[in-house]
RODO-2510 file (C-alpha; in nm, 4 decimals, decimal comma):
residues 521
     n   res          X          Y          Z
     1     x     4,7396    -0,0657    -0,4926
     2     x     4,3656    -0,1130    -0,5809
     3     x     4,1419     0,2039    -0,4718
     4     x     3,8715     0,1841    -0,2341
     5     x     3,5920     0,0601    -0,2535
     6     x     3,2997     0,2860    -0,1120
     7     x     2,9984     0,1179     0,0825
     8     x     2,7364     0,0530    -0,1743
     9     x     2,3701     0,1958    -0,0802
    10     x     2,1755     0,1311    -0,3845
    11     x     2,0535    -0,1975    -0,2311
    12     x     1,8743    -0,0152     0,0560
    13     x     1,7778     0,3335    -0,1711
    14     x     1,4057     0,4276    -0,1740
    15     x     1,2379     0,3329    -0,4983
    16     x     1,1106     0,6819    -0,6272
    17     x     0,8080     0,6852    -0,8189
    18     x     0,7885     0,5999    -1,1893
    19     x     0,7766     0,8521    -1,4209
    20     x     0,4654     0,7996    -1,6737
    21     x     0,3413     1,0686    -1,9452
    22     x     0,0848     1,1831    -1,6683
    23     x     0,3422     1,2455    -1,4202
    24     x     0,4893     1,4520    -1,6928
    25     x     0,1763     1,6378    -1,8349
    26     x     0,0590     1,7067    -1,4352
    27     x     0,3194     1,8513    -1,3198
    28     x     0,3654     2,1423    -1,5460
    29     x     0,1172     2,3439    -1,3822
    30     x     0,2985     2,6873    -1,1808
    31     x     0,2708     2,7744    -0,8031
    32     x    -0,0860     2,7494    -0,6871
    33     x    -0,2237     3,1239    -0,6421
    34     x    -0,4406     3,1404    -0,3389
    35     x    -0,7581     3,3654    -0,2868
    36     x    -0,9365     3,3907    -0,0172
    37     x    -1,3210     3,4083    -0,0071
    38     x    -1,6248     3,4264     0,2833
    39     x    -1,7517     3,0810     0,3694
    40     x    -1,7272     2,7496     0,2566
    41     x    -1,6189     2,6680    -0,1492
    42     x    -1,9592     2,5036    -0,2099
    43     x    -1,9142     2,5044    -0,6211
    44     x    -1,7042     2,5658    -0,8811
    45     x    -1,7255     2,5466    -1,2605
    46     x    -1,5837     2,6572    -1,5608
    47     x    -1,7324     2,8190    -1,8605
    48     x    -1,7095     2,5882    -2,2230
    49     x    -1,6354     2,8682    -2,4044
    50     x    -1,3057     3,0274    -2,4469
    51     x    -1,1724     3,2497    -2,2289
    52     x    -1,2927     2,9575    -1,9534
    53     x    -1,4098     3,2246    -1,6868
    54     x    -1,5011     2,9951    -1,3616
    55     x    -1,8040     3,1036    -1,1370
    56     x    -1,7390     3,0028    -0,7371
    57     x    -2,0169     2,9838    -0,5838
    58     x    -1,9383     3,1400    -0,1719
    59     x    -2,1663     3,2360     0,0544
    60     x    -2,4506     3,4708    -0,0856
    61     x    -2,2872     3,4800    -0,3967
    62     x    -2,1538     3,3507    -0,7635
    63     x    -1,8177     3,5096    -0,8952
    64     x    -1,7309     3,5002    -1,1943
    65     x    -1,3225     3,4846    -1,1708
    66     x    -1,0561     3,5331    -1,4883
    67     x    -0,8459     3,2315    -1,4890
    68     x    -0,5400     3,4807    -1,6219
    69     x    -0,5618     3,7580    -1,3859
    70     x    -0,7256     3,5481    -1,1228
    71     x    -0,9305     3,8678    -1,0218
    72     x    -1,3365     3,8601    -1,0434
    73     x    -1,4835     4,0172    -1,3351
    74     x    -1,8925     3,9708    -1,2390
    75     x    -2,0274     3,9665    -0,9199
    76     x    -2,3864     3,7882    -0,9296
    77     x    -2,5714     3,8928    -0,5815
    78     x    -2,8855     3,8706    -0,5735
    79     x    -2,9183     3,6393    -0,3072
    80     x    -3,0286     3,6941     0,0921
    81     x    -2,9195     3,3487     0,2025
    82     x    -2,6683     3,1182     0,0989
    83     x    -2,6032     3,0513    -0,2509
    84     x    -2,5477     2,6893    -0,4139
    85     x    -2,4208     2,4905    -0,7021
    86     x    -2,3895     2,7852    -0,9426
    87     x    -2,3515     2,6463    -1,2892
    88     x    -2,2807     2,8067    -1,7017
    89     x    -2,4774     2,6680    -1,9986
    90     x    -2,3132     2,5362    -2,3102
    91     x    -2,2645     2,8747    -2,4202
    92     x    -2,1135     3,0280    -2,1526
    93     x    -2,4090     3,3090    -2,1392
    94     x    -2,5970     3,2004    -1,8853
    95     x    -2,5749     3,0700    -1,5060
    96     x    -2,8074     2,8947    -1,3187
    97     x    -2,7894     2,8746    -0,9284
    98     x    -2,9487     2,7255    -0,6366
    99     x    -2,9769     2,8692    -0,2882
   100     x    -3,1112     2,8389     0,0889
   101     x    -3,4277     3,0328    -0,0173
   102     x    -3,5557     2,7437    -0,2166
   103     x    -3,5573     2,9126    -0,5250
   104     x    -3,3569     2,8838    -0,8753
   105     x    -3,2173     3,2264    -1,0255
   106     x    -3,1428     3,2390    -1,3559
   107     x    -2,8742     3,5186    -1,4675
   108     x    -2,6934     3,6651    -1,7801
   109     x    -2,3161     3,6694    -1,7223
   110     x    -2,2498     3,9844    -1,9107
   111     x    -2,5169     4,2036    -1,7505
   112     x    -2,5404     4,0510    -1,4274
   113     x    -2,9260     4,0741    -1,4474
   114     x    -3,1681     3,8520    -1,2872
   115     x    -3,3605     3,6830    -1,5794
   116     x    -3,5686     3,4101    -1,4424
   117     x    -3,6689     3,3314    -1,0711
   118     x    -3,8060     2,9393    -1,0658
   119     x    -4,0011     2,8526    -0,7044
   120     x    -4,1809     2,5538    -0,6163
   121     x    -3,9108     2,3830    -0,4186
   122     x    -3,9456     2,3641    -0,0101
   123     x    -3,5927     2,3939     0,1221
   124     x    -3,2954     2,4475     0,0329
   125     x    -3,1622     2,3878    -0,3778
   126     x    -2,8245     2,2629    -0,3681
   127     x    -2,7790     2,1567    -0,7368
   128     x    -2,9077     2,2889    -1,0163
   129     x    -2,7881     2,2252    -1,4152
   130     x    -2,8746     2,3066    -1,7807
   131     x    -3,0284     2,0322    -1,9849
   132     x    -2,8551     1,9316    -2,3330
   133     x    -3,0978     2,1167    -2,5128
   134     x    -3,0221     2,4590    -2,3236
   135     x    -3,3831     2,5339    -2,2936
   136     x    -3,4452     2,3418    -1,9315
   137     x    -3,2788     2,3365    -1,5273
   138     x    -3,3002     1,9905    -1,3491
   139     x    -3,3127     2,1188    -0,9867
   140     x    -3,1998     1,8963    -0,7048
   141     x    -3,3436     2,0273    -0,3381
   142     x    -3,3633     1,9029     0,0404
   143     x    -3,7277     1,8485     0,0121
   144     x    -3,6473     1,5081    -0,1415
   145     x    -3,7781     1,6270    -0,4571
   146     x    -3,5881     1,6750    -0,8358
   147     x    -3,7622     1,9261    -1,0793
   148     x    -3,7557     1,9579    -1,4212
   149     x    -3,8072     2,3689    -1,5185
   150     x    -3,9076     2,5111    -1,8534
   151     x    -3,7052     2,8706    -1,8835
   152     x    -3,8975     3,0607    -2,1562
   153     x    -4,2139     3,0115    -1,8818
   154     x    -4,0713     2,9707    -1,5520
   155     x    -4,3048     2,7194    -1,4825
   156     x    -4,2309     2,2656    -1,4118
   157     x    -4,2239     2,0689    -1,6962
   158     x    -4,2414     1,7113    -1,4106
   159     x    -4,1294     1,6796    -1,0687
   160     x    -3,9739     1,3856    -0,9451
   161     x    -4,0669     1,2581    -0,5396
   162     x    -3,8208     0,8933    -0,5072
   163     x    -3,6008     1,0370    -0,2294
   164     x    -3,6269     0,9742     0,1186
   165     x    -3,3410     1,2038     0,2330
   166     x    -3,1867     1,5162     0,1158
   167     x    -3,0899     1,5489    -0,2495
   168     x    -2,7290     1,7148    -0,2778
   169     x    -2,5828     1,5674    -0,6143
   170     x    -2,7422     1,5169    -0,9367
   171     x    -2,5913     1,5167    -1,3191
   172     x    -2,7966     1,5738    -1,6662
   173     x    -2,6687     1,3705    -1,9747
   174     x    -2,4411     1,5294    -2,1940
   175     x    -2,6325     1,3355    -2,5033
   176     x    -2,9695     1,3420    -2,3794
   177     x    -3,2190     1,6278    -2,2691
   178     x    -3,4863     1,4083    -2,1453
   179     x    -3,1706     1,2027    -1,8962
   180     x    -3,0956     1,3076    -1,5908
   181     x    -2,9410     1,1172    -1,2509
   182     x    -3,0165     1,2435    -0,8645
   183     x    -2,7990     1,1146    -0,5829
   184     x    -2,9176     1,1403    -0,2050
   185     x    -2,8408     1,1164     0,1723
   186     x    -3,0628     0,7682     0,2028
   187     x    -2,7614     0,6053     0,0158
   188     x    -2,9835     0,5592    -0,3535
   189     x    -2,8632     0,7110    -0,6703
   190     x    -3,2057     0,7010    -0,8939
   191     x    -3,1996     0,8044    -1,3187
   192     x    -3,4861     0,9544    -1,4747
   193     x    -3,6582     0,9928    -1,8207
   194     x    -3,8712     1,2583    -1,8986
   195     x    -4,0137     1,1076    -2,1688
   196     x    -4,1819     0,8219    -1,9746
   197     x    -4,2534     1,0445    -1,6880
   198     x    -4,1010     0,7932    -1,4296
   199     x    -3,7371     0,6664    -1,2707
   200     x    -3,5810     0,3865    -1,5319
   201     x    -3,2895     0,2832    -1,3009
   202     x    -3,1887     0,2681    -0,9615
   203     x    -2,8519     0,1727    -0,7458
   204     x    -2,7346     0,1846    -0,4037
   205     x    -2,3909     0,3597    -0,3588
   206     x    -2,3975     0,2686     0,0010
   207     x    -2,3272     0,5857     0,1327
   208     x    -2,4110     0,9261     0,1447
   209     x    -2,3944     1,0479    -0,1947
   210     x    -2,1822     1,3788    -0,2104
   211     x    -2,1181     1,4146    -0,6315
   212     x    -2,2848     1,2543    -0,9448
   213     x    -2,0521     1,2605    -1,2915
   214     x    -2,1399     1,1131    -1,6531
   215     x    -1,8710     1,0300    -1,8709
   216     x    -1,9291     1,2485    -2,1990
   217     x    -2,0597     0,9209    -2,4343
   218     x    -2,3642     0,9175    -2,1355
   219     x    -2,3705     0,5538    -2,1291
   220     x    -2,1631     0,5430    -1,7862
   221     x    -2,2110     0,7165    -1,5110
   222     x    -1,9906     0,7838    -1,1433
   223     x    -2,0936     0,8067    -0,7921
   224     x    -1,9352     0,9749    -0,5236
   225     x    -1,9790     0,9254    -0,1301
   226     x    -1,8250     0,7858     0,1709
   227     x    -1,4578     0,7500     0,0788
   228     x    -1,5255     0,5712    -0,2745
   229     x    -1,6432     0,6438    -0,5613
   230     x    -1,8283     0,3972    -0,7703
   231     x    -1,8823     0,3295    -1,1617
   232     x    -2,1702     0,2242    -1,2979
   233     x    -2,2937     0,1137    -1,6641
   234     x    -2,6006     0,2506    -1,7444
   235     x    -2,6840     0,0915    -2,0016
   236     x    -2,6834    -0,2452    -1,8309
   237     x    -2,9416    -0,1729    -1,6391
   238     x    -2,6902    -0,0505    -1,3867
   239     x    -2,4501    -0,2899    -1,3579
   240     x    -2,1117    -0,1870    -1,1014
   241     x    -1,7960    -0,1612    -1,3380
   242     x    -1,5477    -0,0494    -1,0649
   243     x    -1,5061     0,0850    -0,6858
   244     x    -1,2668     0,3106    -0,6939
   245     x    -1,0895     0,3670    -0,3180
   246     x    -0,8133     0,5826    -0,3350
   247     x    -0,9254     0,8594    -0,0834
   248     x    -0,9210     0,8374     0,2997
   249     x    -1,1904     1,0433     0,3708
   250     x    -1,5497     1,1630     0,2385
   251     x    -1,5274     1,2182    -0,1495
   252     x    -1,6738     1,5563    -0,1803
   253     x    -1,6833     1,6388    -0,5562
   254     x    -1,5976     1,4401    -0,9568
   255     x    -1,4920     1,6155    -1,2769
   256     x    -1,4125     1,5185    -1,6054
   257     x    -1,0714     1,6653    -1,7560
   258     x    -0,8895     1,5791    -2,0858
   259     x    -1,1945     1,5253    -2,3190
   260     x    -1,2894     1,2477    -2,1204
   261     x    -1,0035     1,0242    -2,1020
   262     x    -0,8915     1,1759    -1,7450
   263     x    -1,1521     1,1672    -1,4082
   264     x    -1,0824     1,4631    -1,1448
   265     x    -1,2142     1,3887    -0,7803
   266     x    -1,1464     1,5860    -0,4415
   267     x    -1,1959     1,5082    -0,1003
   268     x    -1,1594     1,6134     0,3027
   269     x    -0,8345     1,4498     0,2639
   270     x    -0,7119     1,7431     0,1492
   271     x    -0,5925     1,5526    -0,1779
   272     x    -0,7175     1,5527    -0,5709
   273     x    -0,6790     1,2543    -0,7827
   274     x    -0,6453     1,1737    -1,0922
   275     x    -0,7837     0,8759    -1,2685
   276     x    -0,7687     0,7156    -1,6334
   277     x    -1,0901     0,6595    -1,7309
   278     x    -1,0332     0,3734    -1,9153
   279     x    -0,8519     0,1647    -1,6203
   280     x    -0,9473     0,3428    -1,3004
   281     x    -0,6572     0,4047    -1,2134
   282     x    -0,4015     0,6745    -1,0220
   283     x    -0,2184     0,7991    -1,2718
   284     x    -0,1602     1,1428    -1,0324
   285     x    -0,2252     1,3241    -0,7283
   286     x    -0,2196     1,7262    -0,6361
   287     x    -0,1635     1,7857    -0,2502
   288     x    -0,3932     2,1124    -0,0819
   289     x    -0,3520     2,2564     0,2569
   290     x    -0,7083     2,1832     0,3438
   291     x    -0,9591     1,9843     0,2779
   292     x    -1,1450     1,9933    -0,0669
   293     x    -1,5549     2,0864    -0,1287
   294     x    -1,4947     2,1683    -0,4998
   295     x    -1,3181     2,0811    -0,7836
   296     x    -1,3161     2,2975    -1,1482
   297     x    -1,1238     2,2228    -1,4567
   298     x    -1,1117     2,4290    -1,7364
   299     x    -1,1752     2,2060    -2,0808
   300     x    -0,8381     2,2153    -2,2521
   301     x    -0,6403     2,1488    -1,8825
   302     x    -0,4937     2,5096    -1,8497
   303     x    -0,6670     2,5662    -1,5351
   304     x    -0,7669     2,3804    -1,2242
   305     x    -0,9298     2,5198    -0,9085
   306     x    -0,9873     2,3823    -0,5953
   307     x    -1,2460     2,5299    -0,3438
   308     x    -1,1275     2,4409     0,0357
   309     x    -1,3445     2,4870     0,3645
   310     x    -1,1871     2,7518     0,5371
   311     x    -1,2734     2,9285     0,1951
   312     x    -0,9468     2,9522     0,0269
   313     x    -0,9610     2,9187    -0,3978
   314     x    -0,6226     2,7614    -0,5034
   315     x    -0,5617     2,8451    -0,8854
   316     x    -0,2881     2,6397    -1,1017
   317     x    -0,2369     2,7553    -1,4233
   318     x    -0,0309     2,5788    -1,7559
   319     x     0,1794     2,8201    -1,7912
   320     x     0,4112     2,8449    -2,1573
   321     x     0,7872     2,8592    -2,0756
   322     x     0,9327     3,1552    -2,2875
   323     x     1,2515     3,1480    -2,1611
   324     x     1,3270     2,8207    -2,3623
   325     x     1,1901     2,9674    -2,6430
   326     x     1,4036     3,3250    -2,6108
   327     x     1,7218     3,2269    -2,4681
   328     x     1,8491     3,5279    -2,3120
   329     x     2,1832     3,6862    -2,4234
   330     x     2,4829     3,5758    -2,1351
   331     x     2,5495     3,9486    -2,0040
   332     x     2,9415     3,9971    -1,9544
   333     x     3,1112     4,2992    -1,7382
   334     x     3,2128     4,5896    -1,9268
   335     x     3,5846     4,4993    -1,8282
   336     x     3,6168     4,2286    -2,0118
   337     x     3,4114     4,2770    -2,2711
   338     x     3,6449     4,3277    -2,5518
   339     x     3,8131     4,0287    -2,4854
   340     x     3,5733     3,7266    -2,6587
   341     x     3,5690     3,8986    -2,9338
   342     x     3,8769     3,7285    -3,1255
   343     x     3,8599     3,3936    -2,9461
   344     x     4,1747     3,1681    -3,1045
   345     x     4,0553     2,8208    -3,1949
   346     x     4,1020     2,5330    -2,9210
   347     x     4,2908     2,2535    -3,0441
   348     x     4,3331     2,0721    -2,7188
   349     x     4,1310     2,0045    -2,4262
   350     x     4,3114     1,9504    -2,0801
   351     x     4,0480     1,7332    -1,9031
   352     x     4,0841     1,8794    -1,4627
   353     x     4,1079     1,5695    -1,2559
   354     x     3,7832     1,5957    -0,9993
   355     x     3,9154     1,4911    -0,6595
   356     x     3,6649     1,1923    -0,5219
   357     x     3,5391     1,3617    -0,1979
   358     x     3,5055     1,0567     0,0161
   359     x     3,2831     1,0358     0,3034
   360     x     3,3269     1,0188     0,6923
   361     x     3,1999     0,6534     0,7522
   362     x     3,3536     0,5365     0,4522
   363     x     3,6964     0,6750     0,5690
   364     x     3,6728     0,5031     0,8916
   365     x     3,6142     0,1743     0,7160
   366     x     3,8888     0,1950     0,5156
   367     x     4,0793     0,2640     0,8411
   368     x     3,9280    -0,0711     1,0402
   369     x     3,7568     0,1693     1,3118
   370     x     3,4157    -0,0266     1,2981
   371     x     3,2959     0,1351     1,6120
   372     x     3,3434     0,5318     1,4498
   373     x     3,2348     0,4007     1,1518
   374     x     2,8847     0,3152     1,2874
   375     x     2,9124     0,6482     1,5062
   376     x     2,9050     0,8548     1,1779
   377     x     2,5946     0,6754     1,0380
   378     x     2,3876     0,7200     1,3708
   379     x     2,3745     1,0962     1,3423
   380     x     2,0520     1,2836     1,3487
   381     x     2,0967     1,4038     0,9931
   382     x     2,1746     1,0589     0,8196
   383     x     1,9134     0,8484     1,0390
   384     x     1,6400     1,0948     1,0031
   385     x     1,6825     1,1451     0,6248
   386     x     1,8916     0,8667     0,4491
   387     x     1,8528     0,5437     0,7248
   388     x     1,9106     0,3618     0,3986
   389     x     2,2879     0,4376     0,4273
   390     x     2,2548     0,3543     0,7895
   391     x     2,1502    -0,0399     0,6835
   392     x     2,4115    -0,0733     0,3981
   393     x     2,6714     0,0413     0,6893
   394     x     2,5700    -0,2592     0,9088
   395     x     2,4964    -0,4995     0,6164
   396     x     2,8883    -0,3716     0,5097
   397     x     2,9950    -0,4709     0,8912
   398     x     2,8322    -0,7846     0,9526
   399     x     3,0105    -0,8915     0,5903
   400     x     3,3625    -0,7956     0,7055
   401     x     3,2698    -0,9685     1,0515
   402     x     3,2629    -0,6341     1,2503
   403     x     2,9449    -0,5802     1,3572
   404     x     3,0294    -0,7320     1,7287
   405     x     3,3285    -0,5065     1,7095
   406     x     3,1299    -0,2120     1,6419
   407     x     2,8129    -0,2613     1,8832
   408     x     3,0328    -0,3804     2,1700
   409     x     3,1772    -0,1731     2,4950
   410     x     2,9623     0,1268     2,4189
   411     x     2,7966     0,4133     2,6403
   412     x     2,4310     0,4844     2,7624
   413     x     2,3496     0,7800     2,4927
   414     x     2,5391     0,6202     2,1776
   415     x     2,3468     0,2603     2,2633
   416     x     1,9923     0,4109     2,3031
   417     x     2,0231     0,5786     1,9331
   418     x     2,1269     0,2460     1,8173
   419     x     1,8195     0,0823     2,0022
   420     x     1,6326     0,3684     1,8683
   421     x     1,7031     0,3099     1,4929
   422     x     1,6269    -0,0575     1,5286
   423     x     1,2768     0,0188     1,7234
   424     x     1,1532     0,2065     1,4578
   425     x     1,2660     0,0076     1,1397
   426     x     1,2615    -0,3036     1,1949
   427     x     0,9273    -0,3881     1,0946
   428     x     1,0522    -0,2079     0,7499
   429     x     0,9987    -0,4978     0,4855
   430     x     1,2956    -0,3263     0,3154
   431     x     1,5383    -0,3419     0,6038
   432     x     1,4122    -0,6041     0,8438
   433     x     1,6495    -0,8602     0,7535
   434     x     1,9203    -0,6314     0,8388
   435     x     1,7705    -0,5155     1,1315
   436     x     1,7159    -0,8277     1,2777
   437     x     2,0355    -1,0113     1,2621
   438     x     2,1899    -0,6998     1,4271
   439     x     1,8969    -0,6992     1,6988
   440     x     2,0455    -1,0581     1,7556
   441     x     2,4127    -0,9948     1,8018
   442     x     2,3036    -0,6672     2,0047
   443     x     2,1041    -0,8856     2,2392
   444     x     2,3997    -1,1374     2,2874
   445     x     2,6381    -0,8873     2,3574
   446     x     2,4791    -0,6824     2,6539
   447     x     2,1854    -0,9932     2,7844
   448     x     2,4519    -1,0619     3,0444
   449     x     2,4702    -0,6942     3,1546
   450     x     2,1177    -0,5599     3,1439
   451     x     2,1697    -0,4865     3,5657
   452     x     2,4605    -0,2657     3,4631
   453     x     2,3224    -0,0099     3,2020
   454     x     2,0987     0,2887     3,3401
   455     x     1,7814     0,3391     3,3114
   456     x     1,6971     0,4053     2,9651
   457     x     1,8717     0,1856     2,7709
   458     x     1,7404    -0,1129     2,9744
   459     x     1,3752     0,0610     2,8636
   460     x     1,5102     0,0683     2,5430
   461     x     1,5574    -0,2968     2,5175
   462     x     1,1960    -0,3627     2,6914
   463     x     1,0492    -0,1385     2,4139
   464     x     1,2535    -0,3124     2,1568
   465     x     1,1546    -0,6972     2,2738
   466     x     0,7797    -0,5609     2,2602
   467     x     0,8651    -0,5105     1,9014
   468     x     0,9771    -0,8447     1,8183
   469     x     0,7404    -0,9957     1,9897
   470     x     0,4530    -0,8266     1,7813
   471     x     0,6762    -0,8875     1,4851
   472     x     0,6485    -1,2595     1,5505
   473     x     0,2697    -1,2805     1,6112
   474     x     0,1963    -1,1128     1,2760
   475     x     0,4381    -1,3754     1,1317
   476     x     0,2473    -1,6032     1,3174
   477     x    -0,1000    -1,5002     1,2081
   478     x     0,0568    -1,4626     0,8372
   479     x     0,1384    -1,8405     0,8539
   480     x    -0,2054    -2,0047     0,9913
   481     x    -0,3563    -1,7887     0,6610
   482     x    -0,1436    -1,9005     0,4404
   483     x    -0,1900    -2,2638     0,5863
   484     x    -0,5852    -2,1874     0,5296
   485     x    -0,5577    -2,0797     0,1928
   486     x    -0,3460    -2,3688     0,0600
   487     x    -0,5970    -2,5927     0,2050
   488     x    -0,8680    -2,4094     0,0255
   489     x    -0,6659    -2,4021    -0,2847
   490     x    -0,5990    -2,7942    -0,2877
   491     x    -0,9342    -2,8380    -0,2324
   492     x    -1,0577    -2,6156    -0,5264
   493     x    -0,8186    -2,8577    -0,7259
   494     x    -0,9374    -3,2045    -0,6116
   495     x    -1,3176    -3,1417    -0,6610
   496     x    -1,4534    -3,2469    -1,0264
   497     x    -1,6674    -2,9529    -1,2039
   498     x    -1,9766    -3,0294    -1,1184
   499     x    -2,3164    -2,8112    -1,3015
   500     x    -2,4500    -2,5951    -1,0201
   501     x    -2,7678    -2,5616    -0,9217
   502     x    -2,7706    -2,1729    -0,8892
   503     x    -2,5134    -2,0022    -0,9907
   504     x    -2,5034    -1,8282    -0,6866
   505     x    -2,4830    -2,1022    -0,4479
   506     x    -2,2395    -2,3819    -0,4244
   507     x    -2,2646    -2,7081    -0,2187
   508     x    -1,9935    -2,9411    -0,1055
   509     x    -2,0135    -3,2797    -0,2990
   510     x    -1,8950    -3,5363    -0,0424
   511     x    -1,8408    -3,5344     0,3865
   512     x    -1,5147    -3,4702     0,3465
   513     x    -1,5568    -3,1557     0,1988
   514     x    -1,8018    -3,0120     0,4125
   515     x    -1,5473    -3,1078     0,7115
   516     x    -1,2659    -2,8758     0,5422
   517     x    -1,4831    -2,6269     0,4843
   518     x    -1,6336    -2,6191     0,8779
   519     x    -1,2599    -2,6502     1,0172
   520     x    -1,1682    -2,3368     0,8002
   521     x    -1,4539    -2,1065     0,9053
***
């Protein structure tokens, strides 16, 4: 006699998602560690010089944190109000910070001391950065205004007045000393060169700009605000390469990671993403329990940090495996120790028959008993975490012709979980088929005795014709565009080229046209 055959739910199982070399490479990072500070993350970066300390910037002060230990090893506080944007130089000896008191400290990591105090600025710095030449701060401020220090005098080597909001992102050029960008709260992004003592290129991000990034050639540059972040090609006279709109929710901060091939940006969302630089796209995504104001990388990709608002510092570290490279010796009792030690040769192997454990539904389907059968799949357990199997359960009925069987003669409680499952998947594009033709023989069954069922199953049904009946107006609405975008296609196709006039405008050729085009709008 042939053997059963069980009901098949690959048709129905949830694609998972593909697994790509950066799904690979992203993942190895261990268990986030989680420190907690006092305040608001408002910055975090790494040092370019091995071991890759990271300063956090926190309330009224910058910490200087090992990435190993993940304790703080300097303590920079010399600050009586908030402290901002606290960044290294190239050579990791140095740190530069902004603050509320509208002045720019300037401090030696290894001695902690104060070295240069820059003021000038009338509110609040929120971004300040080392030049490419290590001898100069750009300084970004609320008083509209971007400032260029010298740090041998203390004094302004050119100020910079094109804001007409508050400046809170700003980038220098990783090629250039005499380069730098300034992003503000009136929605303009403007680029500056020292050298001709004026701006040389301005774009509108159209929102709030939170974060300012150049890619490490200098040529391109990204903008961060609202809930996209925008690319931009410098050197064509700021021409938009991309909108990238991945996050949900105000884009707070953008780092580069991989030696430029990989772009890091966090956001309220409580998410940090991943992008190729190359494409702009996804290629992963890290998960936080809050939502992000700062973002740090270390430059090989052994360390991330994210800074949250409710001032937690999440730490995930590449960590080497050594237990694949030191495979531990198997440890066997004392009692039987002695007895592997003369192990006879194995000339045959006796392969152990595995008994097929089969399961409850499919069991009742091999007995006939539709109606259990679709009891077993209706269980909190299966419909809440595999509804998949549900689906391949009916599809398997309404093959063998037992679906009426099944649905038919059946109580108040047992009915509303059936009503249940359909209300909430059957707008699934994955099971709607399904779903439907069983909403169909459900309804023929028990339309002639809707007065006899209690109460809630009857507002079961109401809920689930409310359903359908949205289901068929977006089906609806799905068909007039479709209708509309043939028409515009066909006409596309019938018109001869014509030259344009402006390449920007286009004019119907004939009546007829402009007719189709008036009945479409």
């Amino acid at each position: 006699m042939a053997s059963f055959k069980k009901l098949n739910t690959k048709g129905f199982a949830r694609p998972g998602s593909e697994i790509t070399p950066d799904t690979v490479y992203w993942k190895k990072y261990s268990a986030p560690v989680l420190v907690k500070e006092f305040g608001p993350i408002d910055y975090i970066d790494f040092s370019p010089v091995e071991p890759h300390y990271f300063a956090v910037t926190c309330s009224v002060r910058v910490q200087v944190y090992n990435p190993i230990t993940k304790l703080v090893t300097k303590n920079l506080s010399r600050f009586k109000e908030a402290a901002y944007g606290g960044s290294f130089r190239n050579d990791g000896r140095l740190i530069c910070a902004g603050g509320e008191e509208a002045v720019i400290r300037l401090f030696d990591v290894n001695t902690k001391s104060l070295l240069r105090l820059f003021s000038g600025h009338k509110a609040a710095v929120h971004r300040t950065f080392f030049t490419a030449d290590n001898l100069h701060i750009a300084s970004f401020s609320d008083d509209k205004t971007t400032i260029l220090w010298d740090i041998p005098s203390e004094k302004q080597v050119i100020s910079f007045n094109e804001h007409s909001d508050y400046i809170r992102a700003g980038a220098v050029s990783p090629i250039s000393k005499d380069i730098f960008l300034s992003g503000g709260y009136d929605k303009q992004i403007h680029m500056y060169d020292t050298r001709t003592s004026q701006k040389i290129l301005s774009v509108t991000h159209e929102a709030p700009v939170e974060s300012l990034l150049f890619l490490p050639m200098g040529g391109i540059f990204l903008s961060a605000g609202g809930t996209e972040i925008r690319v931009w090609d410098a050197l064509a006279g700021g021409r938009l390469l991309a909108k990238i709109g991945q996050h949900h929710k105000t884009v707070t901060c953008l780092k580069i990671a991989s030696n430029g091939y990989r772009i890091v940006s966090g956001s309220l969302d409580r998410h940090v993403k991943i992008y190729d630089s190359g494409t702009y796209k996804t290629v992963h995504s890290f998960d936080y329990p809050n939502a992000i104001l700062s973002i740090g990388i270390s430059p090989n990709d052994e360390t991330i940090v994210a800074g949250m608002v409710d001032g937690l510092i999440s730490v995930k570290r590449r960590e080497e495996n050594v237990k694949n490279e030191k495979p531990q010796r198997k440890k066997v009792s004392y009692r039987h120790s002695g007895k592997n030690l003369h192990t006879p040769q194995v000339n045959i192997v006796v392969h152990r028959e595995m008994k097929e454990i089969m399961s409850k539904h499919d069991t009742c389907l091999r007995k006939f008993e539709y109606s259990k059968a679709l009891d077993c799949v209706m269980m909190n357990y299966v419909v809440n975490k595999t509804p998949h199997v549900t689906v391949a359960l009916m599809q398997e009925l309404i093959r063998r012709q037992g679906l009426k069987q099944a649905l038919s003669a059946r109580d108040g409680k047992s009915l509303v979980n059936i009503i249940k499952f359909l209300n909430r998947h059957i707008g699934s594009v994955q099971f709607g088929r399904v779903l439907l033709y069983v909403a169909n023989v459900l309804m023929d069954i028990y339309e002639d005795h809707l007065d006899e069922l209690a109460a809630e199953p009857r507002k079961m049904f109401s809920i689930l014709a409310s359903k359908l009946e949205e289901e068929e107006n977006l089906i609806l609405a799905l068909s007039e565009l479709q209708g509309k975008l043939h028409m515009i296609l066909s006409a596309a196709e019938t018109v001869p080229p014509t030259p344009a006039k402006d390449a920007l405008t286009f004019e119907p050729s004939t009546a007829a046209q402009k007719n189709l085009i008036l009945s479409i709008a």
